[in-house]
MIDRENPA-552350 format. One record per residue (C-alpha): y, z, x; residue in three letters. Coordinates in steps of 0.02 Angstrom, whole numbers, plus 50000, padded with zeros to 5 digits. Each point is the difference from the previous one (the first is absolute). Layout:
BEGIN
YZXALA
...
This chain:
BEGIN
452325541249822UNK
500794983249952UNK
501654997049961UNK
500304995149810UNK
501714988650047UNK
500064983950098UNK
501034999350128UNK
501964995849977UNK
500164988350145UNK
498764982750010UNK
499235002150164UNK
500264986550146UNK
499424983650000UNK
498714991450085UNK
500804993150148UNK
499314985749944UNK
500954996349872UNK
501635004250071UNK
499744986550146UNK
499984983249879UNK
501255005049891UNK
501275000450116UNK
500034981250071UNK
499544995949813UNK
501785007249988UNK
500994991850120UNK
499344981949977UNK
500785003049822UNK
501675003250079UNK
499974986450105UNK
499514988049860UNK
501425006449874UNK
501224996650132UNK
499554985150053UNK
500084993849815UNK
501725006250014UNK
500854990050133UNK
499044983849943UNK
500685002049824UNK
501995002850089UNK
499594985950122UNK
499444988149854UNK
501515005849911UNK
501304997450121UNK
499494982950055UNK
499714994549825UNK
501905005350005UNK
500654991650149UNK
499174983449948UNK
500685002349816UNK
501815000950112UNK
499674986650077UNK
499614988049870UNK
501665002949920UNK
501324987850062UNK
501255005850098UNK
501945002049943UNK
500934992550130UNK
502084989749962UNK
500984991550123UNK
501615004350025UNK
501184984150012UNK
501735002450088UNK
501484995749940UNK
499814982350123UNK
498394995749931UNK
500704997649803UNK
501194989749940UNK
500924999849826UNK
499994983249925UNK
501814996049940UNK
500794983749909UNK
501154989750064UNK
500364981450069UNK
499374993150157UNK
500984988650085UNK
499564985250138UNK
501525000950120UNK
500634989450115UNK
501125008750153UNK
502224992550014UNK
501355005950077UNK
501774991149998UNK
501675000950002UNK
501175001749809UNK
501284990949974UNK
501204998449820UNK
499384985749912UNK
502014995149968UNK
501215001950146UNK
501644991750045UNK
501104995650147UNK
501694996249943UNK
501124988150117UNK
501774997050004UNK
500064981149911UNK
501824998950079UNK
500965003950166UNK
501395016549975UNK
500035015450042UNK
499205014449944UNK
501395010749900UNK
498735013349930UNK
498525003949966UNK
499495012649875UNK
497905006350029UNK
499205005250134UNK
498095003450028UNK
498825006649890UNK
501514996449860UNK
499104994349847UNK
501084985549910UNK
499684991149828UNK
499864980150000UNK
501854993150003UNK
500885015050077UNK
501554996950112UNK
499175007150177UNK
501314993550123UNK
501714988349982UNK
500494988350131UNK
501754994550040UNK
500794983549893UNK
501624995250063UNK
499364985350088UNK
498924996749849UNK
501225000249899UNK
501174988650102UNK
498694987849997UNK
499905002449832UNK
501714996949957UNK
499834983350134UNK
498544995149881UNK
501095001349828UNK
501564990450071UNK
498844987150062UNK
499144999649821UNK
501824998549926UNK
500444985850097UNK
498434989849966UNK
500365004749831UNK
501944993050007UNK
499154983050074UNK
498974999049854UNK
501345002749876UNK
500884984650091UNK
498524990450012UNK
499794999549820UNK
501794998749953UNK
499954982750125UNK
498374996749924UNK
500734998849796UNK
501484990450067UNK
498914988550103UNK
498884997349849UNK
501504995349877UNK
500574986450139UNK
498364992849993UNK
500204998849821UNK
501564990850022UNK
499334988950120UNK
501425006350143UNK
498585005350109UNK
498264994650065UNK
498455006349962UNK
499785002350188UNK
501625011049998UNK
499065011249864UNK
498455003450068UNK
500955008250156UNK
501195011649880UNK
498375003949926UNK
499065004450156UNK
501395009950033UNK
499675012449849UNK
498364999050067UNK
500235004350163UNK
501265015449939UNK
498615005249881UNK
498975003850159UNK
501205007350104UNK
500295014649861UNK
497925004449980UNK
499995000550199UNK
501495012249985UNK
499365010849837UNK
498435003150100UNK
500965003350159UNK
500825012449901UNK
498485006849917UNK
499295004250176UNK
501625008350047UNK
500085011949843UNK
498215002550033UNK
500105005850172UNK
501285010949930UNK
498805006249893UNK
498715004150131UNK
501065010150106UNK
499435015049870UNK
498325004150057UNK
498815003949858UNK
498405008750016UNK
498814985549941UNK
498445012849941UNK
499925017549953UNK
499465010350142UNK
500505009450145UNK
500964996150151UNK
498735000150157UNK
501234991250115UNK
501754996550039UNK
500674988050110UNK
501795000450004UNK
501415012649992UNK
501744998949960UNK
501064988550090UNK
498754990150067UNK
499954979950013UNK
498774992549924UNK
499534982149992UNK
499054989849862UNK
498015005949986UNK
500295016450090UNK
498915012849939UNK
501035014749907UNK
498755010449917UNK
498075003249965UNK
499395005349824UNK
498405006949969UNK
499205001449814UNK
498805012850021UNK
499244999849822UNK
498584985950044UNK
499235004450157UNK
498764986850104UNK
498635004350137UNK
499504987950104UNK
498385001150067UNK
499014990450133UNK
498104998749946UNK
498674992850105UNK
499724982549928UNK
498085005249987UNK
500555010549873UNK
501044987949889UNK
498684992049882UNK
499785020749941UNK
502024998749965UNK
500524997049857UNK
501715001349893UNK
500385014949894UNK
498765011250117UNK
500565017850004UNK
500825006950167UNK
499865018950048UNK
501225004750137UNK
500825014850076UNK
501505000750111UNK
500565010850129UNK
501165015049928UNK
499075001249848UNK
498315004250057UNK
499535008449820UNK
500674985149889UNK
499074982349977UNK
500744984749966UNK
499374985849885UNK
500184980750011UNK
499184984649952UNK
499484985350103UNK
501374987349929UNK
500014983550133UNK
498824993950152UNK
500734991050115UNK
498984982350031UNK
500215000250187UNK
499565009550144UNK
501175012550112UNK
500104990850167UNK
498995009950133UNK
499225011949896UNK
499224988149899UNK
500215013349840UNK
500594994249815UNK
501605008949942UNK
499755007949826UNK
501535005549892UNK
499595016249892UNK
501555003449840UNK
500325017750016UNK
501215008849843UNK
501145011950079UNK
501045004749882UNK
500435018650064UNK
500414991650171UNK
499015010050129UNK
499554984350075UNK
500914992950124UNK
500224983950098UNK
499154999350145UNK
498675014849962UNK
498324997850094UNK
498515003949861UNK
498435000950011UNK
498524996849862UNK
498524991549933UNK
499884984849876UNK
498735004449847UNK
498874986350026UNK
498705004849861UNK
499795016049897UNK
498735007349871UNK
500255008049822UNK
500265018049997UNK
498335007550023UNK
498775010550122UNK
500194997150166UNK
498525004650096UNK
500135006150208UNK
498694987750069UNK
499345013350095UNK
499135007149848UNK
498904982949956UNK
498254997350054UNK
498804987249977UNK
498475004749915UNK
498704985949964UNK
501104986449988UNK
501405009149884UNK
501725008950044UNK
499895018149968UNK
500975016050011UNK
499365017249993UNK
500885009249888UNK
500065019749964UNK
499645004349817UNK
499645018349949UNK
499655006150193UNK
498794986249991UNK
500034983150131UNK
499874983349879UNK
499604983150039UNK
501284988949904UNK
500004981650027UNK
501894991650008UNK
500894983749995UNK
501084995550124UNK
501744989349978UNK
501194998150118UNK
499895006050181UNK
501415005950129UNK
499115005450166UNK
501605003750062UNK
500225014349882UNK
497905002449991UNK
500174998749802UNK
499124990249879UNK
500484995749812UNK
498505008849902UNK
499954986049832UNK
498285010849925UNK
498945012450033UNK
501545015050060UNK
501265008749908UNK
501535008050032UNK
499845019450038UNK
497984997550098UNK
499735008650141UNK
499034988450138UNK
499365005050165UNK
500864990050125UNK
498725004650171UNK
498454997250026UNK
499265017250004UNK
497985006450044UNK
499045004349869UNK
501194997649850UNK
499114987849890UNK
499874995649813UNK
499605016249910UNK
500545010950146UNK
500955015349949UNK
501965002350096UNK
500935011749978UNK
502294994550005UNK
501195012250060UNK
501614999249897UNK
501014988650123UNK
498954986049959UNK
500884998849816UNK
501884996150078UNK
498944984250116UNK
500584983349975UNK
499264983150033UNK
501494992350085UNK
């Protein structure tokens, strides 16, 4: 009998066509993942090349010696002195008579004011002399008084005709003569009251007392040296310079100078005489430099050491010459402007190699920041990076 209902379960396959579905199958697999790591590959190195074309973000970082910070300020051409100061007005005061000293009244480092009594030397045989002097002058004096007396009555004789003319003329040369024998003893006298006068030694300057020569109850004779007097005020250095250097000398130069003892202070002067002639020897030129010293810390005899200003700029940028370059024909700097390396062309002025500084007259202001080394790579547009030190650098 035949059954009504078809079977629940499809019955087997062929067995051929279970054997090319299967490789039908895997070639499929294969191809899908192949697609798959060509599309990743394609993707990645369109992404790595993408990278690569974008430029790279790379600054320099500039030390604090590779900036400087332009300031403003003179520049100066020196010239290198040293010398000796002296006070422009001294005095050495001599006895102008022969006595003895009675007293005297400042010592060193006194100071005394122009016509103060300093010292007092003895007058008794002054003023015997003196009194010799005035008797003499008294006599000469009586002659004359006689002379003339003989000389009126003479004169009325000759009137009278009881002389001769002849017997005139000598009573008349005889008034003469007295006439001349009182001058010679007024200025006899006049020398005696003024050697009186002198035996009071007066300080001839204001200053102070650097030496005395004589102490009480000493002899002295006439031009012995009593006492040295030093105005300290005015102050001169003198200065040997080579005479290669002269024709750059000229008067009212400014002088720089220090001094031993005041390490931190500097002095000021100003070139004031040249001497025309050579030191024997050396073959230098002396040159005299006025220095005010009115608070007297100079003193005579003080070794200093300075410069003479031969030239000097305006007040303006001074640039390290370390930091130019020469860049087709024209001076350059490279300056740093908003972490950025610029090329800026300059202007140079005047030039001290000793102090490696130039006077910037265009092209620089005060407050740039220029490299001052030569460093790899760094060029115009080159980003740099400045660590905060930089700022408190100075071109000096």
């Amino acid at each position: 009998m035949t059954n009504p209902f078809p079977p629940l379960v499809s019955p087997a396959p062929s067995r051929s066509r279970i054997g090319w579905r299967k490789p039908l199958v895997l070639l499929l697999v294969i191809a899908l993942a192949g697609g798959g790591w060509l599309t990743l590959r394609t993707k990645n190195s369109n992404a790595k090349q993408a990278g690569s074309d974008q430029p790279k973000s790379h600054a320099f970082e500039l030390a604090a010696s590779d900036v400087a910070l332009i300031d403003a300020r003179e520049l100066r051409i020196t010239l290198p002195l040293s010398g000796s100061l002296m006070p422009l007005v001294q005095a050495t005061i001599k006895s102008k008579v022969a006595a003895e000293v009675r007293e005297t009244l400042v010592r060193e480092g006194m100071q005394v004011k122009r016509g103060q009594v300093i010292a007092q030397l003895d007058t008794a045989d002054l003023q015997a002399r003196y009194a010799t002097q005035q008797a003499t002058l008294d006599e000469a004096k009586a002659k004359l008084a006689l002379a003339n007396k003989n000389h009126d009555i003479n004169q009325m004789l000759l009137k009278q005709k009881y002389i001769s003319q002849n017997a005139f003329d000598t009573a008349h040369n005889s008034v003469e003569v007295a006439e001349a024998t009182v001058k010679s003893a007024s200025s006899q006298v006049e020398i005696a009251q003024r050697a009186m006068n002198d035996a009071t030694i007066r300080a001839p300057i204001d200053g102070i007392v650097s030496k005395r020569e004589v102490q009480q109850g000493d002899k002295v004779s006439l031009d012995s040296p009593l006492f040295s007097i030093m105005d300290l005020s005015l102050m001169t250095l003198e200065a040997q310079v080579p005479a290669s250097e002269i024709p750059r000398v000229k008067l009212g130069q400014d002088v720089t100078f220090s001094v031993d003892g005041f390490q931190d202070r500097r002095f000021t002067g100003k070139v004031t005489r040249i001497n025309p002639a050579t030191e024997t020897g050396s073959r230098a030129i002396k040159v005299y430099i006025a220095v005010s010293n009115s608070d007297g810390a100079l003193k005579g005899g003080m070794y200093a050491k300075g410069a003479i200003t031969l030239e000097k700029s305006a007040v303006g940028p001074l640039l390290p010459l370390t930091a130019l370059r020469r860049e087709n024909g024209i001076d350059v700097v490279y300056t740093v402007e908003n972490n950025l390396v610029v090329a800026q062309p300059v202007k140079l002025g005047l030039r001290n190699d000793d102090e490696n500084l130039a006077e910037v007259t265009s092209g620089l202001a005060p407050g740039a920041h220029v490299i001052v080394v030569k460093l790899d790579g760094v060029k115009p547009g080159s980003a740099v990076k400045m660590v905060e030190i930089v700022s408190a650098k100075r071109a000096s």
